[in-house]
C-alpha positions, 0 to 999 in steps of 0.5 A, spaced: 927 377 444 921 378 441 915 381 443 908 378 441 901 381 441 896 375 444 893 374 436 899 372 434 900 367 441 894 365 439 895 364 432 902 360 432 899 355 437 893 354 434 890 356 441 884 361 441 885 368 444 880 366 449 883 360 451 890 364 451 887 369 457 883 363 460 890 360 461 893 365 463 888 366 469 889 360 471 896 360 473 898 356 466 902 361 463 905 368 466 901 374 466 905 378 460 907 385 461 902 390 458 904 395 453 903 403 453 896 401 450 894 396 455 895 389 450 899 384 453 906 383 450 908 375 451 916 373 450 917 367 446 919 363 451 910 363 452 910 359 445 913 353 448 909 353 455 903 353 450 905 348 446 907 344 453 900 345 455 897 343 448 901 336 448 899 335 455 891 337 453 890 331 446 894 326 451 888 327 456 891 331 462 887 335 466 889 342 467 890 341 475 894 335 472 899 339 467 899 344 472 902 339 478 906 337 471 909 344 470 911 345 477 915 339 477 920 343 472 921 348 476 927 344 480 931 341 475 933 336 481 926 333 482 926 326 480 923 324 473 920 318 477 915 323 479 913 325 471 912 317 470 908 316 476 903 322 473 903 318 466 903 312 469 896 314 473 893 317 467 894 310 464 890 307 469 885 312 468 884 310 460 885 303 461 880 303 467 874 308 462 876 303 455 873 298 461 868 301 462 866 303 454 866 296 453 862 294 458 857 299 455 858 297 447 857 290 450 850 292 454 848 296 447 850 291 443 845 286 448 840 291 447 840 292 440 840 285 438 833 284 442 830 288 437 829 287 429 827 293 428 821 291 424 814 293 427 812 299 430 815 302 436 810 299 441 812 292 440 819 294 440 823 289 445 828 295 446 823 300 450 819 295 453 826 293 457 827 301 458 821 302 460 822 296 466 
């Protein structure tokens, strides 16, 4: 199995260096063993975590979450019905957030179009009603 410096960790998973400790310091990843050196020595396997972890980041989970995510794989008879709850709640979550984002567009929008944006600022419609 080959070894690997955190540099090239952190380089095959397009992952910084300090992000890589910072995981490992969290739990996410195994402490690696040390070389005679002091610099840690990762095995491959930790490539896959990382990626794992990555995927799991751009789709939105918190570190908590993918922890909880990650300790769902240990036994392989846990029930994947307990993996799709954890997506299904981050759905919800989304759903509720774009909810919210929209109703702030809209109050932005209703905002704006008090103002034509001719005159001066002390006339603006806009920072009256921000004023009351």
């Amino acid at each position: 199995m080959k070894q690997l410096k955190i540099g090239q960790v952190a380089k095959l998973t397009n992952l910084s260096v300090e992000t890589v400790r910072y995981y490992e310091q969290r739990g996410l990843i195994p402490s690696p063993n040390r070389s005679e050196a002091g610099y840690r020595i990762y095995s491959e396997s930790v490539l896959q975590r990382l990626h794992f972890i990555k995927r799991c980041k751009d789709l939105g989970f918190s570190l908590q979450e993918i922890t909880e995510l990650l300790s769902l794989q240990i036994n392989p008879e846990t029930s994947s019905a307990l993996v799709k709850q954890h997506v299904e709640d981050k759905i919800t979550l989304v759903k509720s957030k774009i909810s919210e984002l929209q109703k702030l567009q809209d109050s932005l929008e209703s905002l704006s179009g008090l103002c034509c944006g001719d005159g001066s600022v002390s006339d603006c419609p806009i920072i009256d009603f921000l004023k009351h």
